[in-house]
N, C-alpha and C positions, 0 to 999 in steps of 0.2 A: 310707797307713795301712790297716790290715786291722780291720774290727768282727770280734771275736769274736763265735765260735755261741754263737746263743741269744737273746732279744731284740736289738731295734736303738733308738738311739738317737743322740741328736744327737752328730754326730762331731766335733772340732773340727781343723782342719788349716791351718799356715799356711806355705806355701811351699812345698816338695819333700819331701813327708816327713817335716814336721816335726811331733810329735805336740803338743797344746794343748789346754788347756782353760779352764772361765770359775770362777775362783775370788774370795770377798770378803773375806778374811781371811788373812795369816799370821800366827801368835801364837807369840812365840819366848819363852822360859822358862816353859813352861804346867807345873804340875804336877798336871793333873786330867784330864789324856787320855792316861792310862797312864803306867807308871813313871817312875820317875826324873824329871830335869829334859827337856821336850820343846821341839818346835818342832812346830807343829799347826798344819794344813792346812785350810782350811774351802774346801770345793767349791760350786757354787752347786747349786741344783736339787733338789726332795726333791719323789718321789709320794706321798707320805703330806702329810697339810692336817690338823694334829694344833692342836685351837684355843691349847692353852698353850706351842706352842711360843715360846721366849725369842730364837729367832734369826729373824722373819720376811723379811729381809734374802733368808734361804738358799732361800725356796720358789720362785720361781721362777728359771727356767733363764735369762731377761733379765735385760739390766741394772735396777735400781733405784735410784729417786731418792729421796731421804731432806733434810728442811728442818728447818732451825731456824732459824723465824723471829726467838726468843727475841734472838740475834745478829745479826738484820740491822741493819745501821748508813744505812741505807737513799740507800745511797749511787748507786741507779741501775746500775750496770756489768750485772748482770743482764739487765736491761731495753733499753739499747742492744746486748748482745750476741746475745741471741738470735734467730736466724736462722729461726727458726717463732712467731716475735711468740706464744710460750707465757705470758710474762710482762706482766702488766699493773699498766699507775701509773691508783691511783687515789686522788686528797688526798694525794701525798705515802708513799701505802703502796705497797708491789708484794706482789702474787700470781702464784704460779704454777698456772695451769692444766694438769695433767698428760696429762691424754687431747692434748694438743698437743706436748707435751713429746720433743723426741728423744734425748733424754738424750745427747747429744753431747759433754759435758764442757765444752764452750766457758766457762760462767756459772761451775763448779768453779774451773775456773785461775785465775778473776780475782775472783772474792770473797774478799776481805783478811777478813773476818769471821769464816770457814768455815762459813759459814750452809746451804749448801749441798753433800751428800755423793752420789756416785754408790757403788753397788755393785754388783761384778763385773767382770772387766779379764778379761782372754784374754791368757795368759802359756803360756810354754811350758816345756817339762819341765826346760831347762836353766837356766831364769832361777827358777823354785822352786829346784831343786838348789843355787843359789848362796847362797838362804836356809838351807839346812836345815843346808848344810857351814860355816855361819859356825859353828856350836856343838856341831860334832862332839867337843872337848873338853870339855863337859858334859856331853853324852850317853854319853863313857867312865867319865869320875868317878863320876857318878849313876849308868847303868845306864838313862839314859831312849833317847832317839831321834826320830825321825820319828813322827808323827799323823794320820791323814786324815779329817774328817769334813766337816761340812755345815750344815745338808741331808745330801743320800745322796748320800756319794760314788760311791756302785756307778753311781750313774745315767751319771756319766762313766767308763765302765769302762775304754775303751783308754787316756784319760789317766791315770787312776789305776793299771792295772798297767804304764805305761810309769815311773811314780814309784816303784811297789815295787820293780822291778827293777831298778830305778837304786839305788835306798839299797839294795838285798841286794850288788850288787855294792861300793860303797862300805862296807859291815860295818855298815850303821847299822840299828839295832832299830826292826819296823813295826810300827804299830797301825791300826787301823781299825775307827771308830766307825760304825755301819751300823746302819739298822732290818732288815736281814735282806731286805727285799722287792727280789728283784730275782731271774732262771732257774738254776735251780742248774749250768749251763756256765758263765754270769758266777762267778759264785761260786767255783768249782773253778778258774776262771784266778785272781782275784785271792788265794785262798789259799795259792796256790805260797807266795807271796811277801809273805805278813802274818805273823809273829811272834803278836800277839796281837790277838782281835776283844773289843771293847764292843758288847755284842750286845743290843738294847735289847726288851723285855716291855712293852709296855703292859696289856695283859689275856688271857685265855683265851677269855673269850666274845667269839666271833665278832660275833654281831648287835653289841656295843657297840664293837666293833675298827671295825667298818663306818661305824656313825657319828658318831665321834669322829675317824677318820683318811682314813676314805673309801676304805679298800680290807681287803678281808677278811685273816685272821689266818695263813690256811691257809699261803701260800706260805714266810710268815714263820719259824713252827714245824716245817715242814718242813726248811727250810734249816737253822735250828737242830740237829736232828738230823744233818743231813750232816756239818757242820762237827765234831761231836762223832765221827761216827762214823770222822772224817779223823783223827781224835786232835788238834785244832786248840787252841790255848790259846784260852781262853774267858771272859770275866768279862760276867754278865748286869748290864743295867741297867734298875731298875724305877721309871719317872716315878710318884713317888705322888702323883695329883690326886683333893682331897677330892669326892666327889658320883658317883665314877667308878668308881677301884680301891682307895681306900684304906679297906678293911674287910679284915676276919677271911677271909672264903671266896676273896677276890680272891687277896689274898696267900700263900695257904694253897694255892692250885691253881696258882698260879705255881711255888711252893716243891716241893710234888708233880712237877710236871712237870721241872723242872730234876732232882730228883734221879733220875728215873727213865732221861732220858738219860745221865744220866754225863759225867765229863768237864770238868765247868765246876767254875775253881777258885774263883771268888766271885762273890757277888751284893750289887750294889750296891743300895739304896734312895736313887732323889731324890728330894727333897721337891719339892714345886711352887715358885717362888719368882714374885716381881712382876715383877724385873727388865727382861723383854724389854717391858712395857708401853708406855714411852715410846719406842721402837722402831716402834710402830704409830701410831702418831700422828706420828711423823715423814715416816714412808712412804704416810700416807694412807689405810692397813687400819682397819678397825675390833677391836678385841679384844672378844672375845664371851665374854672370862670374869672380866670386872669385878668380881662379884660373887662369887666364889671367891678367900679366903685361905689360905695356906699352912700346911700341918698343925700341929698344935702338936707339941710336943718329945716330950710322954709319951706321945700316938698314935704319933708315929713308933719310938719305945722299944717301945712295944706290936707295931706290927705288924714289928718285927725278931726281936722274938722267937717271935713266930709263924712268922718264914720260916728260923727256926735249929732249927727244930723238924726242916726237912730238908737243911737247905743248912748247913756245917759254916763257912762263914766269909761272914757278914755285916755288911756298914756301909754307914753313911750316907754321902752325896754321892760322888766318884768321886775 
């Protein structure tokens, strides 16, 4: 396998040349990750630590372990199989200690309950393709196709332009959902071969890009521009989280900016939702925005019409 110029990253390789990577997700009849009916690719790994994200599953590039005790029938199998004594009987209860934990799957295969979920597997480029070609006759009816996001799929860049170029040669329509951060050589390889990008906004200002995501805005909007200036199809997506971005001047200088590049044919608004909550409390994360609800209906009417004031096709969710 060859890393493409431009940053390096974890490569993933298994055998002679076989290209792979670490994915948690396939979602087959998606309608919210670009046209038509899809099949959507979720990659594990994203350098961005954005606190409302609803997939924390995708942030790191390791496997994760995810519990529902809720479902334990406490049947022990756990507890004799773990081979790092991670698991502990206490009265009749088991816990897992995680900092122990080799996530090995062993406890997975033999919990009858499904109390117990690992995320992330290392597949390879042919055994996705086996997925995405089950409903290539949906993807001609609709007009949908192929999806990649995450996390940042860019972060696996040889495994993800080894899936582009496999679906362009197969005729099947790409997308890819990307927060944009990643050297614009990566970028210009995976553009060959993307159809169309969901290219995600969180804000303009920097300082609050920095501490909401923990990396600055700059390389982001940059790229942005290139991808416009490649003539790339383009649909923005704007997370609107109350306390953050979801005022008049936020949305107003996102709106400004897009139109000034050119090129992008619409811009989404999401709203914040709860969702991925119970996500973190599975996985052992703490969610740190407990106390942020999701906009109301006529704010979110409001600031649509403020971002239509520059961007000629706006809607809500994706």
């Amino acid at each position: 396998c060859l890393l493409l110029s431009g940053e390096s990253d974890k490569l993933y390789c298994r055998g002679d040349y076989t290209i792979t990577g670490v994915i948690f997700n396939i979602q087959r009849y998606s309608v919210n990750d670009g046209p038509g009916i899809r099949t959507t690719v979720f990659l594990k790994g994203c350098p961005l630590h954005c606190p409302w994200c609803h997939n924390p599953e995708s942030i790191s590039t390791e496997k994760d372990l995810a519990l529902r005790p809720e479902r334990c029938i406490r049947c022990g199998v756990c507890y004799a199989t773990c081979r790092n004594h991670a698991v502990l009987k206490d009265d009749g209860t088991y816990t897992t200690v995680r900092e122990k934990c080799l996530k090995c799957g062993d406890c997975i295969d033999l919990c009858v309950a499904d109390g117990r979920v690992i995320f992330g597997r290392e597949v390879t480029t042919e055994e996705v393709m086996e997925e995405i070609k089950k409903d290539v006759v949906f993807y001609r009816q609709s007009g949908g196709g192929a999806s990649f996001s995450g996390g940042e799929p860019l972060l696996q860049h040889v495994f993800l332009c080894s899936l582009l170029e496999t679906c362009k040669r197969e005729g099947i329509h790409t997308t890819v959902d990307t927060t944009g951060y990643t050297s614009p050589a990566i970028l210009e390889r995976v553009a060959e071969n993307t159809d169309l990008f969901l290219y995600d906004i969180k804000t303009l200002d920097d300082d609050l890009h920095r501490q909401y995501t923990g990396v600055s805005n700059q390389r982001i909007l940059a790229n942005l521009r290139l991808l416009a200036k490649w003539k790339k199809d383009i649909i923005i997506r704007v997370p609107v989280i109350p306390g953050i971005n979801d005022n008049e001047i936020s949305i107003r200088a996102i709106g400004v900016f897009v139109a000034r590049i050119g090129g992008v044919r619409e811009l989404h608004l999401l709203p914040y939702h709860e969702s991925g909550v119970e996500k973190y409390h599975r996985l052992g994360m703490e969610y740190t925005m407990k106390a942020v609800s999701p906009p109301r209906p006529e704010k979110l009417e409001l600031l649509m019409s403020i971002a239509r004031d520059h961007v000629a096709t706006v809607s809500s969710g994706g």
